[in-house]
C-alpha positions in Angstrom: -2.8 -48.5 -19.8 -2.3 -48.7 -23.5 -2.8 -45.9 -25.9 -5.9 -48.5 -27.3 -7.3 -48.6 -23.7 -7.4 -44.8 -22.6 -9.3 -44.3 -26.9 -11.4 -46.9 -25.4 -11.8 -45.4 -22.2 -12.6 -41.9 -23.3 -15.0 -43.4 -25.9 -16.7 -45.1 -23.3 -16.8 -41.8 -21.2 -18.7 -39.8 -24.0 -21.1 -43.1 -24.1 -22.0 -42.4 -20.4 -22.2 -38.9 -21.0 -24.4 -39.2 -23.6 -26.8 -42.2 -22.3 -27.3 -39.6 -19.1 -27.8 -36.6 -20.9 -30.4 -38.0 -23.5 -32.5 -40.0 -21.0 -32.3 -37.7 -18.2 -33.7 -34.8 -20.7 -36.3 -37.0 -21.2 -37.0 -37.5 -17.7 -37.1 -33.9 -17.3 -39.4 -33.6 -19.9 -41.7 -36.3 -19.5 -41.5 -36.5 -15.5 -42.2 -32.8 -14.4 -45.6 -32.7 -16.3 -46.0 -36.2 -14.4 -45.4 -34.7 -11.2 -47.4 -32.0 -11.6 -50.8 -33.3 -12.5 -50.1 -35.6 -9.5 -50.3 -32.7 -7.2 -52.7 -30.7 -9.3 -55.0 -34.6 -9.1 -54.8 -35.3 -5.6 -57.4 -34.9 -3.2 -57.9 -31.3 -2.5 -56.1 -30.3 -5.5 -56.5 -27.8 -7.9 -57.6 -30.0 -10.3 -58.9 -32.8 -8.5 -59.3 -36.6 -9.9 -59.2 -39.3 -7.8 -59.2 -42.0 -10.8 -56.6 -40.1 -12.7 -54.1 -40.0 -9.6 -54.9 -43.2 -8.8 -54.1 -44.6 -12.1 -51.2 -42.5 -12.2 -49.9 -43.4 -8.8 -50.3 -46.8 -9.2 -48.5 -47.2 -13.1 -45.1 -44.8 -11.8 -45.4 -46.9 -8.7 -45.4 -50.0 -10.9 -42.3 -49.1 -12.6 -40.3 -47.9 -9.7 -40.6 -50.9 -7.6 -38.7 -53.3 -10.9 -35.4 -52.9 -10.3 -33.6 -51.7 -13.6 -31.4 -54.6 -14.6 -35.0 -56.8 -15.0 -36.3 -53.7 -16.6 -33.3 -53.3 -19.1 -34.1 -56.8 -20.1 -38.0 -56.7 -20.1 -38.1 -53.9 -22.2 -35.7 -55.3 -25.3 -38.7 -55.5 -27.4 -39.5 -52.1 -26.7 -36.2 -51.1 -27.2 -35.8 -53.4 -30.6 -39.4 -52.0 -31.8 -38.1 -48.1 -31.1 -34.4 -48.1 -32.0 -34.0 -51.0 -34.2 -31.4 -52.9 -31.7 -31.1 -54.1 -28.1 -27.6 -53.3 -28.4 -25.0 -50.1 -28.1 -25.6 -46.8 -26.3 -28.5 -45.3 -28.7 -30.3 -48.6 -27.2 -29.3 -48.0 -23.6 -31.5 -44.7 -23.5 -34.9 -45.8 -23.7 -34.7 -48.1 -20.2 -32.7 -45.4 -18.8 -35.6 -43.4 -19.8 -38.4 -45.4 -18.9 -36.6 -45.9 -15.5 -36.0 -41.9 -14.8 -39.2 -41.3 -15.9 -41.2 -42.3 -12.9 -38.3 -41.7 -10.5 -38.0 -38.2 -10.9 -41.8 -37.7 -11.2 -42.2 -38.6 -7.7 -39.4 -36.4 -7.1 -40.6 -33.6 -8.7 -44.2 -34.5 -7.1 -42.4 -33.8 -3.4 -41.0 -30.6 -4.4 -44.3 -29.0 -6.0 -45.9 -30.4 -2.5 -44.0 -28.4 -0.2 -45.3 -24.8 -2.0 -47.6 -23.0 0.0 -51.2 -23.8 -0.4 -52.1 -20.1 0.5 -50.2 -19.0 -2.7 -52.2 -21.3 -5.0 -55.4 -19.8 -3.3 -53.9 -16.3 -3.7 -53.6 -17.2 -7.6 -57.3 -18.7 -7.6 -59.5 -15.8 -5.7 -57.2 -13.4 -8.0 -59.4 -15.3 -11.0 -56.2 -17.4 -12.1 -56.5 -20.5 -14.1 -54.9 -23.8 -13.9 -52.1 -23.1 -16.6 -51.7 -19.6 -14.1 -51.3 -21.7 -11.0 -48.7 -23.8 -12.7 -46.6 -20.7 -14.5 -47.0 -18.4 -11.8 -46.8 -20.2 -8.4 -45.7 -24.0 -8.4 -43.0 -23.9 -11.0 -41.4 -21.4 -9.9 -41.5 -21.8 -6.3 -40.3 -25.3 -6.2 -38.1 -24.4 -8.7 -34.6 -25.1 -5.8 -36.2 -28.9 -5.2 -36.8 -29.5 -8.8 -33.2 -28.5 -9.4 -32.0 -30.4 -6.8 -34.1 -33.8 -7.6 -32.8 -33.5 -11.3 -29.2 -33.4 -10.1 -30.1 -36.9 -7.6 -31.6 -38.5 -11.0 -28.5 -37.9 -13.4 -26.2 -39.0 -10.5 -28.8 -42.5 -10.3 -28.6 -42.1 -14.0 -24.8 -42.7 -14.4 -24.6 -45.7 -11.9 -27.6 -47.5 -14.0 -26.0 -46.7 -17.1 -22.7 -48.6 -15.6 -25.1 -51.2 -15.0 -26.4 -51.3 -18.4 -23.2 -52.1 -19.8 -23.8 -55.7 -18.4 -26.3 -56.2 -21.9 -23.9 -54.5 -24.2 -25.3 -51.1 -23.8 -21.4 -49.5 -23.8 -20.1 -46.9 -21.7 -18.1 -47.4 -18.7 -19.9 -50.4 -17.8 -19.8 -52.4 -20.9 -15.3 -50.9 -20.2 -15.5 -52.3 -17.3 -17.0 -55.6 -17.4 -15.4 -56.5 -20.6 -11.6 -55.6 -20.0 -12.0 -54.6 -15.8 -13.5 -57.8 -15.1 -13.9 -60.5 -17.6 -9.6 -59.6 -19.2 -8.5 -59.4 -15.3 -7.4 -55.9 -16.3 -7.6 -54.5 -12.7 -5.8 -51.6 -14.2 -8.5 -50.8 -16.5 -11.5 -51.4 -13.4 -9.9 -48.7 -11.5 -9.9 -46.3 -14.1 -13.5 -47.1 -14.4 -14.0 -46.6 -10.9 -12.2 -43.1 -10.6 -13.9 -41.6 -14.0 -17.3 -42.3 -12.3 -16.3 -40.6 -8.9 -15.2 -37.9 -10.7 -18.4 -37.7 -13.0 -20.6 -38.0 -10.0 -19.0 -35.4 -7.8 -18.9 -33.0 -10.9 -22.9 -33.6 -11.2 -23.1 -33.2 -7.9 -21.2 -29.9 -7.6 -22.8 -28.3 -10.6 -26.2 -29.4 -9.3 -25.9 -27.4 -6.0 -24.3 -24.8 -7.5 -27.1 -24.5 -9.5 -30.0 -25.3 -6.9 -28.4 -22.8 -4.4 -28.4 -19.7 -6.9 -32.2 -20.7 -7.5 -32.6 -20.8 -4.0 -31.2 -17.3 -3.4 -32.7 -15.7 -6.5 
Protein backbone atom coordinates (compact mmCIF):
# COMPACT_ATOMS: atom_id res chain seq x y z
CA UNK A 1 0.00 0.00 0.00
CA UNK A 2 0.84 3.53 -0.40
CA UNK A 3 2.16 5.80 2.26
CA UNK A 4 -1.62 7.78 1.61
CA UNK A 5 -3.35 4.30 2.24
CA UNK A 6 -1.68 3.00 5.60
CA UNK A 7 -2.48 7.39 6.95
CA UNK A 8 -5.74 6.34 5.85
CA UNK A 9 -5.73 3.15 7.25
CA UNK A 10 -4.52 4.04 10.73
CA UNK A 11 -6.93 7.02 10.67
CA UNK A 12 -9.62 4.77 10.10
CA UNK A 13 -8.36 2.41 12.97
CA UNK A 14 -8.58 5.23 15.64
CA UNK A 15 -12.30 5.88 14.04
CA UNK A 16 -13.13 2.30 15.06
CA UNK A 17 -11.44 2.60 18.19
CA UNK A 18 -13.13 5.42 19.04
CA UNK A 19 -16.87 4.62 17.76
CA UNK A 20 -16.42 1.33 20.23
CA UNK A 21 -15.12 2.95 23.08
CA UNK A 22 -17.63 5.91 23.19
CA UNK A 23 -20.86 3.89 22.51
CA UNK A 24 -19.83 0.90 24.36
CA UNK A 25 -19.24 3.33 27.64
CA UNK A 26 -22.51 4.24 27.03
CA UNK A 27 -23.78 0.89 26.92
CA UNK A 28 -22.10 0.20 30.07
CA UNK A 29 -23.54 3.04 31.58
CA UNK A 30 -27.00 3.14 30.39
CA UNK A 31 -27.43 -0.85 30.12
CA UNK A 32 -26.30 -2.10 33.58
CA UNK A 33 -28.85 0.16 35.46
CA UNK A 34 -31.29 -1.45 32.62
CA UNK A 35 -30.46 -4.83 33.64
CA UNK A 36 -30.65 -4.34 36.97
CA UNK A 37 -34.13 -3.03 37.59
CA UNK A 38 -35.14 -5.85 35.26
CA UNK A 39 -34.08 -8.36 37.85
CA UNK A 40 -34.90 -6.18 40.81
CA UNK A 41 -38.87 -5.82 38.64
CA UNK A 42 -39.50 -9.23 37.91
CA UNK A 43 -41.78 -11.35 39.57
CA UNK A 44 -40.53 -12.26 42.86
CA UNK A 45 -38.06 -9.54 42.79
CA UNK A 46 -36.83 -7.33 45.25
CA UNK A 47 -38.60 -4.61 43.90
CA UNK A 48 -41.35 -6.04 42.19
CA UNK A 49 -43.44 -4.35 39.08
CA UNK A 50 -44.97 -6.24 36.67
CA UNK A 51 -45.92 -3.10 34.40
CA UNK A 52 -42.46 -1.60 34.77
CA UNK A 53 -40.71 -5.02 33.54
CA UNK A 54 -43.17 -5.48 31.21
CA UNK A 55 -42.74 -2.16 29.54
CA UNK A 56 -39.22 -2.50 29.88
CA UNK A 57 -39.05 -6.04 28.43
CA UNK A 58 -41.00 -5.28 25.74
CA UNK A 59 -39.16 -1.60 24.48
CA UNK A 60 -35.20 -3.51 24.75
CA UNK A 61 -36.92 -6.37 23.12
CA UNK A 62 -38.18 -3.89 20.47
CA UNK A 63 -34.87 -2.69 19.66
CA UNK A 64 -32.92 -5.85 19.68
CA UNK A 65 -35.03 -7.66 17.20
CA UNK A 66 -34.16 -4.39 14.20
CA UNK A 67 -31.24 -5.48 12.86
CA UNK A 68 -28.68 -2.47 12.94
CA UNK A 69 -28.18 -1.52 9.39
CA UNK A 70 -32.24 -0.55 9.38
CA UNK A 71 -31.58 1.01 12.64
CA UNK A 72 -28.54 3.07 11.50
CA UNK A 73 -30.81 4.45 8.93
CA UNK A 74 -34.12 4.82 11.02
CA UNK A 75 -32.42 6.75 13.46
CA UNK A 76 -30.73 9.66 11.07
CA UNK A 77 -33.05 12.11 12.41
CA UNK A 78 -32.18 11.24 15.76
CA UNK A 79 -28.72 11.22 14.95
CA UNK A 80 -29.08 14.76 12.79
CA UNK A 81 -31.28 16.29 15.82
CA UNK A 82 -28.30 15.07 18.56
CA UNK A 83 -25.06 15.63 16.65
CA UNK A 84 -25.89 17.98 13.95
CA UNK A 85 -24.91 15.31 10.94
CA UNK A 86 -25.78 11.80 9.76
CA UNK A 87 -22.32 11.63 8.65
CA UNK A 88 -18.56 10.82 10.09
CA UNK A 89 -17.64 8.83 13.20
CA UNK A 90 -18.98 11.48 15.98
CA UNK A 91 -22.47 10.39 14.05
CA UNK A 92 -21.79 6.71 14.05
CA UNK A 93 -21.97 6.57 17.99
CA UNK A 94 -25.45 7.28 18.83
CA UNK A 95 -26.94 3.99 16.69
CA UNK A 96 -24.01 2.16 17.99
CA UNK A 97 -25.34 3.28 21.26
CA UNK A 98 -28.87 2.81 20.90
CA UNK A 99 -28.03 -0.68 19.47
CA UNK A 100 -25.62 -1.73 22.68
CA UNK A 101 -27.85 -0.30 24.81
CA UNK A 102 -30.47 -3.05 24.97
CA UNK A 103 -28.05 -5.80 23.99
CA UNK A 104 -25.93 -5.68 26.81
CA UNK A 105 -28.89 -5.00 29.15
CA UNK A 106 -30.13 -8.37 28.60
CA UNK A 107 -26.77 -9.39 29.08
CA UNK A 108 -26.15 -7.91 32.08
CA UNK A 109 -29.84 -8.97 33.13
CA UNK A 110 -28.50 -12.94 32.79
CA UNK A 111 -25.52 -12.34 34.83
CA UNK A 112 -27.32 -10.46 37.94
CA UNK A 113 -29.90 -13.72 37.51
CA UNK A 114 -27.56 -16.35 38.20
CA UNK A 115 -26.54 -14.67 42.01
CA UNK A 116 -27.92 -16.57 44.69
CA UNK A 117 -31.32 -15.68 45.89
CA UNK A 118 -30.34 -16.75 49.49
CA UNK A 119 -27.75 -13.84 49.50
CA UNK A 120 -30.31 -11.18 48.57
CA UNK A 121 -32.46 -12.67 51.53
CA UNK A 122 -29.36 -12.69 53.70
CA UNK A 123 -29.00 -8.80 52.84
CA UNK A 124 -32.95 -8.20 53.47
CA UNK A 125 -33.57 -10.10 57.03
CA UNK A 126 -30.11 -8.24 57.93
CA UNK A 127 -32.58 -4.87 57.45
CA UNK A 128 -30.71 -4.03 53.98
CA UNK A 129 -32.24 -1.75 51.56
CA UNK A 130 -32.61 -1.88 47.81
CA UNK A 131 -29.46 0.41 47.04
CA UNK A 132 -27.78 -2.33 49.82
CA UNK A 133 -28.84 -5.31 47.82
CA UNK A 134 -27.48 -3.74 44.67
CA UNK A 135 -23.91 -2.47 46.24
CA UNK A 136 -23.46 -5.28 48.48
CA UNK A 137 -24.63 -8.51 46.73
CA UNK A 138 -25.64 -8.30 42.93
CA UNK A 139 -22.88 -6.08 41.66
CA UNK A 140 -20.45 -7.54 42.99
CA UNK A 141 -21.26 -11.10 42.63
CA UNK A 142 -22.01 -11.00 39.04
CA UNK A 143 -19.33 -8.90 38.69
CA UNK A 144 -17.08 -12.13 36.31
CA UNK A 145 -20.48 -12.24 33.89
CA UNK A 146 -20.81 -8.58 33.67
CA UNK A 147 -17.14 -8.39 32.63
CA UNK A 148 -17.41 -10.96 30.37
CA UNK A 149 -20.84 -9.71 28.59
CA UNK A 150 -19.06 -6.25 28.22
CA UNK A 151 -16.10 -7.78 26.46
CA UNK A 152 -18.98 -9.97 23.89
CA UNK A 153 -20.65 -6.30 23.32
CA UNK A 154 -17.39 -4.26 22.26
CA UNK A 155 -16.39 -7.28 20.06
CA UNK A 156 -20.36 -6.95 18.36
CA UNK A 157 -19.47 -3.33 18.67
CA UNK A 158 -16.55 -3.34 16.23
CA UNK A 159 -18.21 -5.65 13.49
CA UNK A 160 -21.39 -3.02 13.53
CA UNK A 161 -19.19 -0.20 13.37
CA UNK A 162 -17.56 -1.92 10.10
CA UNK A 163 -21.00 -2.09 9.04
CA UNK A 164 -21.68 1.48 9.63
CA UNK A 165 -19.15 2.50 7.37
CA UNK A 166 -21.71 1.47 4.54
CA UNK A 167 -23.58 5.26 5.47
CA UNK A 168 -20.38 7.20 5.73
CA UNK A 169 -19.86 6.66 9.34
CA UNK A 170 -15.81 6.14 8.73
CA UNK A 171 -13.71 3.73 10.24
CA UNK A 172 -12.65 0.49 8.75
CA UNK A 173 -15.76 0.01 7.10
CA UNK A 174 -16.35 3.31 5.36
CA UNK A 175 -11.80 1.91 4.31
CA UNK A 176 -13.10 -0.74 3.19
CA UNK A 177 -16.04 -0.23 1.16
CA UNK A 178 -14.67 2.75 -0.36
CA UNK A 179 -11.10 1.68 -1.58
CA UNK A 180 -11.49 -2.51 -0.54
CA UNK A 181 -14.46 -2.78 -2.58
CA UNK A 182 -15.83 -0.03 -4.63
CA UNK A 183 -11.53 0.95 -6.06
CA UNK A 184 -10.94 -3.08 -6.48
CA UNK A 185 -8.13 -2.41 -4.03
CA UNK A 186 -8.11 -6.05 -2.76
CA UNK A 187 -4.86 -5.01 -1.18
CA UNK A 188 -6.50 -2.43 0.91
CA UNK A 189 -9.74 -5.20 1.92
CA UNK A 190 -7.23 -7.50 3.40
CA UNK A 191 -5.69 -5.03 5.49
CA UNK A 192 -9.15 -4.27 6.62
CA UNK A 193 -9.73 -7.71 7.27
CA UNK A 194 -6.47 -8.48 9.38
CA UNK A 195 -6.74 -5.04 11.55
CA UNK A 196 -10.23 -6.30 12.67
CA UNK A 197 -8.97 -9.87 13.64
CA UNK A 198 -6.39 -8.43 15.36
CA UNK A 199 -8.72 -5.80 17.18
CA UNK A 200 -11.16 -8.56 18.12
CA UNK A 201 -8.76 -11.06 19.50
CA UNK A 202 -7.05 -8.22 21.53
CA UNK A 203 -10.67 -7.38 23.01
CA UNK A 204 -11.17 -10.65 23.47
CA UNK A 205 -7.92 -11.47 25.35
CA UNK A 206 -8.02 -8.48 27.55
CA UNK A 207 -11.69 -9.29 28.29
CA UNK A 208 -10.84 -12.74 29.80
CA UNK A 209 -7.90 -11.63 31.29
CA UNK A 210 -9.94 -9.32 32.95
CA UNK A 211 -13.09 -11.47 33.76
CA UNK A 212 -10.87 -14.31 35.12
CA UNK A 213 -8.98 -12.08 37.73
CA UNK A 214 -12.55 -10.97 38.85
CA UNK A 215 -13.47 -14.42 39.00
CA UNK A 216 -10.60 -15.40 41.20
CA UNK A 217 -10.61 -12.34 43.41
Amino acid sequence: MSETMIRLLLRSIWETILMTAASGAISLVVGLPLGLLLVATTKGGFAENRVVNGVLGAVINGFRSVPFIILLVALIPVTRLIVGTSLGTAAAIVPLAIAATPYYARIAEVSLREVDPGLVEAVRAMGGNRWHIVREVLVPEALPGIAAGFTVTLVTLVGASAMAGAIGAGGLGDLAIRYGYQRFETGVMIAVVAVLIVLVCALQWVGDRVTARLDHR
